[in-house]
C-alpha positions in Angstrom: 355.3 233.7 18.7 351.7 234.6 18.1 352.9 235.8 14.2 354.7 232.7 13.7 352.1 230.3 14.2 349.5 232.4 13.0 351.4 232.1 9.1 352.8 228.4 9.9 352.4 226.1 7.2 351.1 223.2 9.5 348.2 223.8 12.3 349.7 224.4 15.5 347.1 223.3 18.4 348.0 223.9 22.3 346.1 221.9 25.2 346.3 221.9 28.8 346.1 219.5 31.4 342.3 218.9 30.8 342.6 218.1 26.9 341.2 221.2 26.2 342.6 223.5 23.5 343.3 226.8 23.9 346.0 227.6 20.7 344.0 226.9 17.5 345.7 228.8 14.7 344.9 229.8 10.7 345.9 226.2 9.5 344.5 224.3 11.5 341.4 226.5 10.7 341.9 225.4 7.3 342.6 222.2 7.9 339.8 220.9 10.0 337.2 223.5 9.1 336.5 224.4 12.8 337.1 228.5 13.3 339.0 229.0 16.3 336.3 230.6 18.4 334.7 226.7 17.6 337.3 224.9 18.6 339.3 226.5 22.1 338.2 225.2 25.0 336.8 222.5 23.4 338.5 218.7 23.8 341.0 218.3 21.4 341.0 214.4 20.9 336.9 214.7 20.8 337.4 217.3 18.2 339.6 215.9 15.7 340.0 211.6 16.6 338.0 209.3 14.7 335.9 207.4 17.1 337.4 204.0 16.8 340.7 205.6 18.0 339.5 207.5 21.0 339.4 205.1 23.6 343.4 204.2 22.7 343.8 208.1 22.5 342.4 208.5 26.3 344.3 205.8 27.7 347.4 207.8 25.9 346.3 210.9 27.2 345.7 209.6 30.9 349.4 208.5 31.0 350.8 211.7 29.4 348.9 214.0 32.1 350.4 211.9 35.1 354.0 211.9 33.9 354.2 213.9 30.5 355.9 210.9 28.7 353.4 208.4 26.2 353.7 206.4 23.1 353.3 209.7 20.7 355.9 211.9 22.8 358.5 213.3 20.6 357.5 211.3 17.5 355.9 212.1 13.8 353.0 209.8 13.2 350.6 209.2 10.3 347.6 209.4 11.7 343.9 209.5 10.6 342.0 212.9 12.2 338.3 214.1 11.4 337.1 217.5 10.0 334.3 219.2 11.2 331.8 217.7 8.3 333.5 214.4 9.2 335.2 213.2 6.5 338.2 211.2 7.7 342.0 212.4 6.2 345.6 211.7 6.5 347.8 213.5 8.5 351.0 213.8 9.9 351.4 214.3 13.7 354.2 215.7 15.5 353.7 216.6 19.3 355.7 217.9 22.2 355.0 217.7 26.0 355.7 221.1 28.2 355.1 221.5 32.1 353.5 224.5 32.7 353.5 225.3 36.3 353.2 221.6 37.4 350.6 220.5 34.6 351.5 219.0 31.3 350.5 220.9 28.3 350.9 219.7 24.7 351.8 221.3 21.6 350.7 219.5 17.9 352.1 220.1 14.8 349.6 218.8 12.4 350.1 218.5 8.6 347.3 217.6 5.9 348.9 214.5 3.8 346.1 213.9 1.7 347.7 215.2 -1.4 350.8 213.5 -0.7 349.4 210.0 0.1 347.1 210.3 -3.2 350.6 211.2 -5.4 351.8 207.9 -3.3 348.7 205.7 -4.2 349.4 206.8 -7.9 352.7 206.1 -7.9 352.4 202.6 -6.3 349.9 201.9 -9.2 352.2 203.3 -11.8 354.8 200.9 -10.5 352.7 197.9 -10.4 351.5 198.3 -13.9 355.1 199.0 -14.9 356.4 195.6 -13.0 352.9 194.0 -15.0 354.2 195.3 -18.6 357.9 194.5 -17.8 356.3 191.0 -16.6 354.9 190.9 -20.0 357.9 191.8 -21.9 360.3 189.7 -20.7 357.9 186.9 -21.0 357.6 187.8 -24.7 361.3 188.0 -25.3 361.5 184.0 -23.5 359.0 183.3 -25.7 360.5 184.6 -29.0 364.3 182.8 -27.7 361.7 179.9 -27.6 360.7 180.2 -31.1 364.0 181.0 -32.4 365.6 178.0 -31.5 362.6 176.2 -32.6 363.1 177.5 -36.2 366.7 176.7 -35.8 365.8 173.0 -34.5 363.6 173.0 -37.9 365.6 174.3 -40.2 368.7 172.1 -39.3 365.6 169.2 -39.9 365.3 170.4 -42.9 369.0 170.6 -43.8 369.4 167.2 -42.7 366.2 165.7 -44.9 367.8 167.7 -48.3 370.6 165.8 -47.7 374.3 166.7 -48.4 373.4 168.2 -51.9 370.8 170.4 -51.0 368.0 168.9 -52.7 
């Protein structure tokens, strides 16, 4: 077990029925910037929440610890988190409840999203400024029906005017 979150792709964080982490592995290393000497036994939700989410995060927390059930249970969020040098990032946020002798425990599964929400954010704006040009386009072709049967109109004006021998 120890192996396989050490090489996981995702940060793997454990914490106990105190918020306090004790499972801090490679990724999440990577991802947060805090070693993992840094981070166990520190409070996970103090550690890596934003602090205009925290006070929804404790009221989370204060449900989960009584009964091990909570809006988050079982569920893969986008969530903001902080790194150490407190930059806020994307992430996505997968976490499980275990009871561990009578105490609920958690276990989060935490991927970095930043590159994928910036390849989003380009996309989106690749797609708006292909609706804009196809906007543009089909405007032109209206326009050019418009002018067609103009010149039509004109020329059967013209027609008309000559008279029936041409002139």
């Amino acid at each position: 077990l120890q192996i396989i979150t050490e090489n996981a792709a995702d940060a793997i964080v454990c914490v106990d029925d105190r918020d306090e982490i004790y499972v801090w592995n490679k990724k999440a290393h990577e991802i947060f910037g805090y070693t993992a000497e840094e981070a166990k036994g520190k409070p996970f939700h103090s550690l890596i929440v934003p602090e205009r989410h925290r006070e929804k995060a404790a009221k989370g927390l204060e449900l989960f610890f009584k009964t091990g059930t909570g809006p988050i249970i079982g569920k893969t969020l986008e969530l903001t988190a902080l790194r150490k040098d407190g930059a806020e990032f994307p992430v996505e946020l997968s976490i499980a409840a275990m009871n561990i002798r009578g105490h609920w425990h958690s276990t989060a599964v935490i991927r970095d999203v930043t590159a994928r929400k910036k390849m989003e954010d380009e996309l989106r704006q690749r797609l708006e400024e292909f609706e804009r040009l196809n906007k543009l386009m089909v405007g032109r072709e209206l326009r050019m029906e418009e002018l067609k049967k103009e010149i039509q109109s004109l020329e059967d004006k013209i027609l008309q005017l000559r008279g029936p021998d041409g002139r």
